[in-house]
C-alpha positions in Angstrom: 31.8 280.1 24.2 32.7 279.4 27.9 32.9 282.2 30.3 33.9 280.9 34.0 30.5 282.0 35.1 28.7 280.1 32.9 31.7 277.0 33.7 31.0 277.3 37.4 27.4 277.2 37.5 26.9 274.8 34.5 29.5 272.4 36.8 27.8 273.0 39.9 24.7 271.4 38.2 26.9 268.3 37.9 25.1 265.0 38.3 27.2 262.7 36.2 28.6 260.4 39.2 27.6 260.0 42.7 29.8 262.3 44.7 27.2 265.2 43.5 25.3 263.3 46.1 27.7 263.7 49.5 28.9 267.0 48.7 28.7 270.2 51.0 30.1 272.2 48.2 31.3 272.1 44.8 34.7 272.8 44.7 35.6 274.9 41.4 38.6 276.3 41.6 40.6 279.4 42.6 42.8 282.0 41.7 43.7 284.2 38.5 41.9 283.7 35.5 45.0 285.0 34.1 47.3 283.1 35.2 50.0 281.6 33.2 51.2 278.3 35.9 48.4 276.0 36.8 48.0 273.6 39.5 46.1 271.0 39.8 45.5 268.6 42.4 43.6 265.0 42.6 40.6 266.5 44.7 39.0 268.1 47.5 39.3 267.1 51.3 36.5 267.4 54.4 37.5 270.7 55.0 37.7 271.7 51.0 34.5 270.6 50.6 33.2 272.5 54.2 34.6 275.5 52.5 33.8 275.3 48.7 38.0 275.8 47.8 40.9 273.8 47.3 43.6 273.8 49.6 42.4 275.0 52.0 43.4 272.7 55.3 47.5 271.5 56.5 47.7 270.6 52.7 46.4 274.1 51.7 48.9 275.8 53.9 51.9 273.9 52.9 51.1 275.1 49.0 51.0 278.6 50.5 54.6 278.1 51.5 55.5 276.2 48.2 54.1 279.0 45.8 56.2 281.6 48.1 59.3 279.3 47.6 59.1 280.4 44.3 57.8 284.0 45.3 54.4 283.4 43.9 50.8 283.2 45.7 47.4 282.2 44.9 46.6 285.1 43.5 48.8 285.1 40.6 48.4 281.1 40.0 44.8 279.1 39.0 44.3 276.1 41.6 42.1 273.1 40.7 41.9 269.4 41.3 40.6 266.7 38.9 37.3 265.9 40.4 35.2 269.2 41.7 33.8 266.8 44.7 35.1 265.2 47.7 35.7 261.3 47.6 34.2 259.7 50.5 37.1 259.5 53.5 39.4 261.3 51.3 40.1 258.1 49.1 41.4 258.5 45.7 39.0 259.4 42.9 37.3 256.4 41.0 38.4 256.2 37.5 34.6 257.0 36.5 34.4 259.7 38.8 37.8 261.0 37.0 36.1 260.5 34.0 33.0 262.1 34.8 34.6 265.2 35.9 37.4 265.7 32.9 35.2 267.8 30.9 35.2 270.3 33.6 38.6 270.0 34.1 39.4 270.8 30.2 37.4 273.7 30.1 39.0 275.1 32.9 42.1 274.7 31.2 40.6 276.2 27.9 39.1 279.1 29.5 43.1 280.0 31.5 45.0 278.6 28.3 47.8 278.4 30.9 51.3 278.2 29.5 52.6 276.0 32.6 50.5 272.8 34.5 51.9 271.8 37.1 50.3 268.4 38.7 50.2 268.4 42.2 50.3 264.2 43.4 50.1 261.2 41.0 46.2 261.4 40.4 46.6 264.6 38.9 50.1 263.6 36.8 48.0 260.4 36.0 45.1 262.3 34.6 47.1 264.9 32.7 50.4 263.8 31.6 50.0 259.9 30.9 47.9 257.1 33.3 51.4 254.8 34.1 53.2 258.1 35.6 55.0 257.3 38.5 55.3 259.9 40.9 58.5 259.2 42.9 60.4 258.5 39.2 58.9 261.5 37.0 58.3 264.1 39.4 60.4 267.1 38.2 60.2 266.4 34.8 58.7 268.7 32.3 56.0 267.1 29.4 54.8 268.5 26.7 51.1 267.7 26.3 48.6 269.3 24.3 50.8 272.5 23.5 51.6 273.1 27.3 54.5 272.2 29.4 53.1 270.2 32.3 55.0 269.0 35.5 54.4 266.8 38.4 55.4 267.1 41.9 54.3 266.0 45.0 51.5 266.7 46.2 51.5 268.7 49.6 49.3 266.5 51.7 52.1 263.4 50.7 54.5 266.0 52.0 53.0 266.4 55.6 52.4 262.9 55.6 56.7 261.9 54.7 58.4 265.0 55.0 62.2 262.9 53.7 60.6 263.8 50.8 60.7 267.6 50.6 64.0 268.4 49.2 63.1 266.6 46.3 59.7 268.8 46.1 62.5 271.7 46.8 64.2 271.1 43.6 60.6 270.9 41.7 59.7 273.9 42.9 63.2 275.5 41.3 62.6 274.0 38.4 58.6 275.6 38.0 60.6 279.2 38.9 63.1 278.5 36.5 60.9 278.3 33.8 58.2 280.5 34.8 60.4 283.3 35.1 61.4 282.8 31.5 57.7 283.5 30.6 
């Protein structure tokens, strides 16, 4: 049986794909191991990696805000990201880099048994709700998958990068209170 001790370290080992090689630091994950809501992002950045957390830069900051939007923090909420290393110059993760690090990823959401996912960016929605999810149509939406109700929105570095898109993150983000509150 896992414990997130054993999780952790066993992942830090990680040698299945080559961004074991350019790492700093693994980047696990952070937060409750309680938690009933779930993020999950695509993966970490320069200064996630520097630091060994995710979220931790402009992006990191802006999630900060969003969980207090819906009077939440990080400490009552488990943050994650698909792939436990940083992709070289911040590009998406490579589907056998995805691959590679899913088993982690499922054993993180094992371990939490979270009642709410929520996907933070199309990578993440890709990897856990279905792989033709499209962002800008689906965000919002709630999914059943795998006895969990799972939600994309956008992720927060798309956010700093075209803010027009904010109110719609707005109304995600009353939609993940809405139901968490029921809970």
């Amino acid at each position: 049986m896992d414990s997130w001790d054993k999780l952790k370290t066993e992942c830090a080992d990680c040698r299945l794909c080559p961004l074991c090689t350019g790492r700093h630091n693994l980047v696990f994950g952070v937060g409750s191991e309680q938690a009933s809501l779930m993020l999950v992002g695509e993966g970490p950045g320069e200064q996630e990696d520097l630091q060994g957390f995710p979220f931790v830069g402009p992006a990191g900051k802006l999630l900060d805000d969003m969980l207090e939007i819906i009077d939440l923090d990080r400490s009552q909420v488990y943050i994650a990201n698909t792939v436990k290393c940083r992709p070289p110059h911040n590009r998406d993760p490579q589907r056998e880099e995805l691959e590679a690090c899913r088993p982690w990823l499922e054993r993180q959401i094992a371990l939490l048994s979270p009642k709410l996912i929520v996907c933070l960016g199309r990578i993440a929605a890709m990897e856990l709700i279905r792989p033709d999810f499209r962002i800008t149509r689906e965000h919002g939406q709630w999914f059943e998958v795998g006895g969990r109700r799972v939600l994309a929105t956008f992720h927060p570095s798309a956010l700093l990068r075209d803010p027009s898109r904010r109110p719609e993150a707005f109304m995600d983000l009353r939609e993940i209170r809405r139901v968490y509150r029921t809970l």
